[in-house]
C-alpha positions in Angstrom: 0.0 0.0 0.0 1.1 3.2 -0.5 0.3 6.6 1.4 0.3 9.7 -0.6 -0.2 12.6 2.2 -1.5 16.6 1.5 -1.3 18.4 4.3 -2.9 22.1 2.8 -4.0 25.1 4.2 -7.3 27.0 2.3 -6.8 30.5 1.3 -7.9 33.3 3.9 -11.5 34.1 1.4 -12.4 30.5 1.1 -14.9 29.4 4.1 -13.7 26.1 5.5 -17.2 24.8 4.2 -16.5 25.4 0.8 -13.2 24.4 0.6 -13.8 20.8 1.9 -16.8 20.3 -0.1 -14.1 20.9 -2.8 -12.1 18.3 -1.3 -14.6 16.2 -0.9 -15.9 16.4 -4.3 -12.2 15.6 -5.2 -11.9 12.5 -3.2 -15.5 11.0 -4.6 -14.1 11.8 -8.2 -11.3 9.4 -7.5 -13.2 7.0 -5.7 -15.9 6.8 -8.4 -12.6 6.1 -11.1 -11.2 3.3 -9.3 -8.6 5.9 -8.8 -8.0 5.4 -5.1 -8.2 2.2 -2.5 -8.8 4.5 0.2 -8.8 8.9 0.3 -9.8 10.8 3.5 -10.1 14.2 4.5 -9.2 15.1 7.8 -8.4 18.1 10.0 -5.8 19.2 11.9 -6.5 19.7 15.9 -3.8 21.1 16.8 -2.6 24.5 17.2 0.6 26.5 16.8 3.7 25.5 18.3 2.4 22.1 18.7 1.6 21.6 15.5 3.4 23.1 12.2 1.5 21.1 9.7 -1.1 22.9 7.7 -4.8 22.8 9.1 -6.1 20.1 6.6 -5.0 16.4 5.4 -5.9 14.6 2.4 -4.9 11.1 2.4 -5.2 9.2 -0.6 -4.0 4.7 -0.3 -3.5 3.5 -3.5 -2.9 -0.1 -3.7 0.5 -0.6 -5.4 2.3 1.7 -8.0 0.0 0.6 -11.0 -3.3 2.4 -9.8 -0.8 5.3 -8.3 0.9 6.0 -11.7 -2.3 5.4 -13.6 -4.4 7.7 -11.5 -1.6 10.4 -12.0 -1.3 9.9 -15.7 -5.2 10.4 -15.9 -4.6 13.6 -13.9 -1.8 15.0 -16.2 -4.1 13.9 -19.0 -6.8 16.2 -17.9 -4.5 19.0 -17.0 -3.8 19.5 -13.2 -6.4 22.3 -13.0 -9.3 21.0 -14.2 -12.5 19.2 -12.6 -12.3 18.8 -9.0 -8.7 19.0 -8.4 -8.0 22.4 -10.4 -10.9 23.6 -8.0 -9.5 22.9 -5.1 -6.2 23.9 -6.2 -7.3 27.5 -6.5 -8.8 27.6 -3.3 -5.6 26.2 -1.8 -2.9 28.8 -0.4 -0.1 26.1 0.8 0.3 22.6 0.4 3.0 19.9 1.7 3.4 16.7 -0.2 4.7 13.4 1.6 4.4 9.6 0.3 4.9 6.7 2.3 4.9 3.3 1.1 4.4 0.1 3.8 7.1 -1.9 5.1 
């Protein structure tokens, strides 16, 4: 399995409501396209010093590099800023990438 983490924080004129129901409506795309074993959206509780992530996480499982790399070619395919994703990236004001893969 492998982990691919967003941590992001929303830009100060999009309400938290709308930019999750972005999110969200990003995360059902890729579920409905077989795109994704597993995505969540979660938020952050803690607070500055504690924490220094962003206030948001989107965590996508995909199951081995196959559905990864094919997901990501769809994505290129479509252009990185349009449908869902290109939505939420303009309501996003700074994002941190990590993957993870199981050991």
């Amino acid at each position: 399995m492998i982990h691919y983490h967003v941590w992001f924080s929303l830009k100060p004129e999009v309400s938290e409501e709308a930019g999750l129901a972005l999110a969200r409506a990003f995360v059902a795309e890729l579920k409905a396209k077989g795109g994704v074993a597993r995505a969540l959206v979660l938020k952050n509780t803690g607070e500055a010093p504690k924490s220094r992530l962003p206030k948001y996480h989107a965590l996508f499982e995909f199951k081995d590099d196959a559905q990864m790399d094919a997901t990501f070619a769809a994505k290129r395919a479509e252009g990185i800023h349009g449908g869902p994703h290109g939505q939420l990236i303009a309501a996003v004001s700074e994002f941190k990438v990590e993957v993870f893969r199981e050991v």
